[in-house]
C-alpha positions in Angstrom: 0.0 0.0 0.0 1.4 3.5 -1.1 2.0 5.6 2.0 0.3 8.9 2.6 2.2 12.1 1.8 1.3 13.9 5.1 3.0 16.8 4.5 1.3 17.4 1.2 -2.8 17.4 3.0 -4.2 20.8 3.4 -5.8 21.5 6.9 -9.2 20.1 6.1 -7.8 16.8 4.2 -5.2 16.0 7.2 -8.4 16.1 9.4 -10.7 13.9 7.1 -7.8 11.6 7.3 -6.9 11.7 11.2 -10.5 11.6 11.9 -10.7 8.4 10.0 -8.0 6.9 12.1 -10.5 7.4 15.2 -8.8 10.3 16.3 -10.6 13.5 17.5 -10.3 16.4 15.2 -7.7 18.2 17.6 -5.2 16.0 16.7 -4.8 17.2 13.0 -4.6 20.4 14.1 -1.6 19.4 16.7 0.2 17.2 13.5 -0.1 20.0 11.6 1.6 22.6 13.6 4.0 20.0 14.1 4.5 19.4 10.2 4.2 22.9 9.2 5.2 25.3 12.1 8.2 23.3 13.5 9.3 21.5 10.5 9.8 18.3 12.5 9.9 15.5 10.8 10.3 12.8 13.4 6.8 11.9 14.5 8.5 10.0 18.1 9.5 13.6 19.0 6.0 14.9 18.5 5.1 14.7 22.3 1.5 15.7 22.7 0.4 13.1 20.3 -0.4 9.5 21.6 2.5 6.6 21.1 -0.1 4.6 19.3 -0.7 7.4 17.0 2.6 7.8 16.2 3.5 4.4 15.6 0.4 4.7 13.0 1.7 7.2 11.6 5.2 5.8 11.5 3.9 2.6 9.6 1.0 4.6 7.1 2.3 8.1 6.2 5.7 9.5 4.5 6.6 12.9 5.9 8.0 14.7 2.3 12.1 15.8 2.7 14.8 16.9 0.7 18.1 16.6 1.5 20.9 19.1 0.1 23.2 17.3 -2.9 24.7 21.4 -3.8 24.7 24.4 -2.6 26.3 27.7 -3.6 26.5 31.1 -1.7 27.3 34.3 -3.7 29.5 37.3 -2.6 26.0 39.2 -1.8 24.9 36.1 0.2 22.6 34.6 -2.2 22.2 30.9 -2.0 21.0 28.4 -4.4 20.4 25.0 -4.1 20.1 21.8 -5.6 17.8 19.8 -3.7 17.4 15.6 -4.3 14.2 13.8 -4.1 13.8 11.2 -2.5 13.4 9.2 -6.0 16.7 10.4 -7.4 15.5 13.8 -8.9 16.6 17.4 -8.1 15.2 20.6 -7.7 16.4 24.2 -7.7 15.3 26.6 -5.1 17.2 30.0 -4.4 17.7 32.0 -1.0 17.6 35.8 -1.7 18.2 38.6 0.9 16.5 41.9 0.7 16.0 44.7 3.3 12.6 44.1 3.9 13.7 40.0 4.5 14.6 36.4 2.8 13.0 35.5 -0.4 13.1 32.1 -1.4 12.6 31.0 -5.3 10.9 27.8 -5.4 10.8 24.6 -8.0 7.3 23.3 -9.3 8.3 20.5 -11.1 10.9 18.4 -12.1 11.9 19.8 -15.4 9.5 22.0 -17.5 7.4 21.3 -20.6 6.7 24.5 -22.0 10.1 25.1 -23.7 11.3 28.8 -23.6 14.0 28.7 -25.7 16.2 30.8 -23.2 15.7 29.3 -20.1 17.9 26.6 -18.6 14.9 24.6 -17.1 13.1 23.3 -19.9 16.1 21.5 -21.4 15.3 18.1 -20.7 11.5 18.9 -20.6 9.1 18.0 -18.1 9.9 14.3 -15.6 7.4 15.0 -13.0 5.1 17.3 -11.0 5.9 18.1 -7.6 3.8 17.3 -4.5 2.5 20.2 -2.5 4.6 18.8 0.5 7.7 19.0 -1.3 7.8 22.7 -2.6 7.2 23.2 0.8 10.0 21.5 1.6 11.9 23.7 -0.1 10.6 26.2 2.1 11.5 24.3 5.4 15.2 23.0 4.6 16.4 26.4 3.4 14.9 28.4 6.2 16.6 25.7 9.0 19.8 25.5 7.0 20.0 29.3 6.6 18.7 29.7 10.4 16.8 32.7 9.6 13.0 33.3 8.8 11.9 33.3 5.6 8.9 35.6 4.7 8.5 36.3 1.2 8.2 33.0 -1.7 8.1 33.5 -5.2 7.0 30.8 -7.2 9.7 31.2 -10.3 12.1 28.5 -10.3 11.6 25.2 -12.3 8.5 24.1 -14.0 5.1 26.1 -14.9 2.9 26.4 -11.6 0.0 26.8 -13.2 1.1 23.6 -15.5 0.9 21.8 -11.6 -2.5 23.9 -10.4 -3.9 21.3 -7.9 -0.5 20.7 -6.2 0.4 24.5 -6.0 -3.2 25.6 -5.0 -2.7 22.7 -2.0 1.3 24.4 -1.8 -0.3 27.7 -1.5 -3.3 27.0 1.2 -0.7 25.1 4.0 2.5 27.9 3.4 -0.1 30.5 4.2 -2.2 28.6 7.1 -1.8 30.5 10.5 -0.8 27.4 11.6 2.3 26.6 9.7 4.7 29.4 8.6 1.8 32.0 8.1 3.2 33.6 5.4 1.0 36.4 4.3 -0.5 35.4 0.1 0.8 39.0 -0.4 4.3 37.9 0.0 3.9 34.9 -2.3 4.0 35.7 -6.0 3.2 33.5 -8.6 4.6 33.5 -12.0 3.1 32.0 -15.4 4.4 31.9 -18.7 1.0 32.2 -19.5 -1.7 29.1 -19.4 -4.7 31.5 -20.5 -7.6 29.2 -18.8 -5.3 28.5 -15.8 -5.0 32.6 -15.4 -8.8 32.6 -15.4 -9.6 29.8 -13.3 -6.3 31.3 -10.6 -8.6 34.7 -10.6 -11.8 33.2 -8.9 -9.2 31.5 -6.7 -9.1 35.5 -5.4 -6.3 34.6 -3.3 -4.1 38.1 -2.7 -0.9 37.2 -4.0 0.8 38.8 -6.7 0.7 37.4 -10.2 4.1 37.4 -12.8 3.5 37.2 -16.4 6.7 36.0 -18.1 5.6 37.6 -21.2 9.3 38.6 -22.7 8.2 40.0 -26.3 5.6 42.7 -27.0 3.9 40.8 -30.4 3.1 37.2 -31.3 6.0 36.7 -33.5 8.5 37.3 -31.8 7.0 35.8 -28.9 6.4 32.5 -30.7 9.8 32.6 -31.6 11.2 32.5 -27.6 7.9 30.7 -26.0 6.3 27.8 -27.7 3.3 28.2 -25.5 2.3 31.6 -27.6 1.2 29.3 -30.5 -1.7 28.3 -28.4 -2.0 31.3 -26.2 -1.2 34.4 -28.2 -0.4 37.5 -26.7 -4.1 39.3 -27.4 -5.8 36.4 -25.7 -3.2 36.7 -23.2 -3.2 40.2 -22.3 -7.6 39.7 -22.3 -7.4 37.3 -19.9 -4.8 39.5 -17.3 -7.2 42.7 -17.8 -9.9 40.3 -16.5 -7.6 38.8 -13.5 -7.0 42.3 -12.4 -10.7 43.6 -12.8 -11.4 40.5 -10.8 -8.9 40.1 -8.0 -8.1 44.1 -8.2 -4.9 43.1 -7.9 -1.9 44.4 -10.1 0.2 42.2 -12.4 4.0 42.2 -12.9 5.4 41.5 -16.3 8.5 39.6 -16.5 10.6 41.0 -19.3 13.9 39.1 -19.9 16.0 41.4 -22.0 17.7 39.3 -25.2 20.3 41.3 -27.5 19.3 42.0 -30.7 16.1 40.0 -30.7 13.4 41.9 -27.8 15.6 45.4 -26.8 14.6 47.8 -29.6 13.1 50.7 -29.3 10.4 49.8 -31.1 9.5 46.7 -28.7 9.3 49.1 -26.0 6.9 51.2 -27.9 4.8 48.4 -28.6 5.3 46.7 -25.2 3.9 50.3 -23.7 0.8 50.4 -26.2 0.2 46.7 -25.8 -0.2 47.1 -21.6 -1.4 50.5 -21.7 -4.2 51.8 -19.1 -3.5 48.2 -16.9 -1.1 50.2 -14.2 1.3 47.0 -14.9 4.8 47.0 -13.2 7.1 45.8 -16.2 10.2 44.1 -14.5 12.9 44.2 -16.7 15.6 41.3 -16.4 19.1 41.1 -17.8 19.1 37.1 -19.0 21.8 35.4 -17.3 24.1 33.0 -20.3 22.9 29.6 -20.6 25.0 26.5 -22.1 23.1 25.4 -25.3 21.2 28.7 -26.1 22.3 31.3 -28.6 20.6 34.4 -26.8 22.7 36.3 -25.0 21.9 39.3 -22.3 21.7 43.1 -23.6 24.3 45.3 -21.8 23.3 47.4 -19.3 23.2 50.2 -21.0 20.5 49.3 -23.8 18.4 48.1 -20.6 18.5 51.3 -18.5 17.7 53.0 -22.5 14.5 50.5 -22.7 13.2 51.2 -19.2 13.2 55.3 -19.6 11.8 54.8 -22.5 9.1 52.7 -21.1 8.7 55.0 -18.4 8.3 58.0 -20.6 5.8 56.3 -22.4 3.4 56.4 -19.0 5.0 53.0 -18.0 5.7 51.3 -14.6 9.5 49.7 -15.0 12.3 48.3 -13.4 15.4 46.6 -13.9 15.6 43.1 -12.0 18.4 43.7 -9.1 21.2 40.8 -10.5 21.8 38.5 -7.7 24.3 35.6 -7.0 26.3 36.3 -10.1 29.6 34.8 -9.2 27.2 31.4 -9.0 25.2 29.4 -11.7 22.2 31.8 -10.8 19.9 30.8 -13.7 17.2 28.8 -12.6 18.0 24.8 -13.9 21.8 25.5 -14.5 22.6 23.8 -11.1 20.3 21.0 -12.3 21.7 21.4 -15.9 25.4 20.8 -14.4 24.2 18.2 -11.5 23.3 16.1 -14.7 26.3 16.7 -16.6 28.5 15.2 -14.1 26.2 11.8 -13.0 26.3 11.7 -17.0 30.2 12.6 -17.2 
């Protein structure tokens, strides 16, 4: 019989299950704290709970851990990680410090199927989808190897989470409970390359955090040209469908913008990228592509980018250039991965 992945039930699905052990409904909420507030994973040193329902535990449940194969820390005390499964796989999660706190970039999936033709995670394509218990570990073994608190999560490292909806929705509602790590949906932002009926369904969600469009090119083709997944979702459909998220969350989107030489920095991209999100109030975050092995874009110099962003912003727009963190290190998201694999292959 395939165990049960405790650390991957919401609130009310850990109580259906405890309560069909023949345990009172208390009791989840105790094993919950214990999963999600403490981060214990040793159900013998949960000491309010009876022996016999450990020992059940124990024999019926899997508690979802990662241990740490890499890790890297930058200069500005970035740290990224390459996290294994417990089936072999890894997974790439980031620590980043701001003033305001620590930021953690978070993995999805193994691998990604949607194909951007400059990012490091897709090569390879998509193995699985990850459990809501394991993103979360992400969360819990960076914050108790770093020893601080972290309070902001972007959802931005490998795989499409809306390509994983149920497991990230599940993610979402036990990082957030008041009863685990609490953080606030309005430090959690969530970013799509853009799965038009997965942006719609996300908006009834209503759920306060902040959504990322990676949208990267200001027409269809040139678009279609970086991001396979505008052949089936062109940018008019997509742009319709954020107008509607934000009339019905009334909640801001941020466009990602990564910035590739010669192909998406002209002038006349940021004229287009200005008419094309025009009256939305959009933040457009500009980011300067970090090199990836096996892909012929390469990053616009800084110069071109600060030139793209005033225009933007004389055109009425909302813009910002990406702060460039853990540089000395393999910063893009899947490079770790990338190299891990090299050298198991090597």
């Amino acid at each position: 019989m395939e165990k049960v992945k405790l650390t991957s039930l919401t609130e009310p699905a850990l109580a259906e299950y405890i309560t069909g052990l023949g345990q009172p409904a208390f009791r989840a909420k105790q094993l919950f704290k214990w999963l999600h507030a403490r981060m214990e994973t040793d159900f013998s040193k949960m000491s309010d709970l009876p022996k016999a329902l450990q020992e059940k535990l124990t024999q019926e449940t899997v508690i979802e851990t990662l241990s740490i194969a890499r890790k890297q820390v930058s200069k500005d005390g970035t740290v990224k990680y390459l996290f294994r499964l417990p089936d072999g796989n890894c997974i790439e999660s980031v620590v980043m410090r701001y003033h305001y706190g620590n930021t953690i970039c978070v993995s999805t999936e193994v691998g990604c199927a949607m194909g951007c033709r400059f990012c490091a995670s897709t090569q390879g394509g998509l193995v699985r989808r990850l459990f809501a218990g394991e993103i979360a570990a992400e969360v819990y073994t960076a914050q108790q190897d770093i020893g601080e608190r972290i309070s902001n999560i972007v959802l931005m490292g490998i795989g499409e989470p809306l390509d994983n909806y149920e497991n990230v929705l599940d993610f979402l509602q036990i990082i957030s409970s008041p009863n685990g790590l609490n953080i606030s949906m309005r430090s959690i932002s969530l970013s799509t390359c853009g799965l038009v009926p997965k942006i719609d369904r996300l908006a009834q969600e209503k759920l306060g955090l902040t959504l990322s469009v990676s949208l990267h090119a200001p027409n269809d083709r040139l678009r279609s040209s970086m991001m396979p997944v505008n052949d089936v979702y062109p940018v008019a459909q997509l742009i319709k469908a954020c107008r509607q998220y934000q009339k019905t969350t009334g909640r801001r989107i941020s466009f990602e913008y990564a910035m590739v030489k010669g192909v998406n920095d002209t002038p006349e991209c940021a004229r287009q990228l200005a008419h094309l999100l025009q009256g939305m109030g959009a933040h457009i975050n500009l980011i300067p592509i970090n090199p990836v092995d096996g892909s012929a874009y390469s990053a616009t110099d800084a110069a071109n980018v600060e030139r793209f962003k005033q225009q933007l912003i004389g055109l009425g727009m909302n813009a910002t250039v990406r702060r460039r963190l853990g540089t000395d290190i393999s910063a893009a998201c899947g490079q770790l991965r990338q190299e891990a694999k090299g050298d198991s292959e090597g």
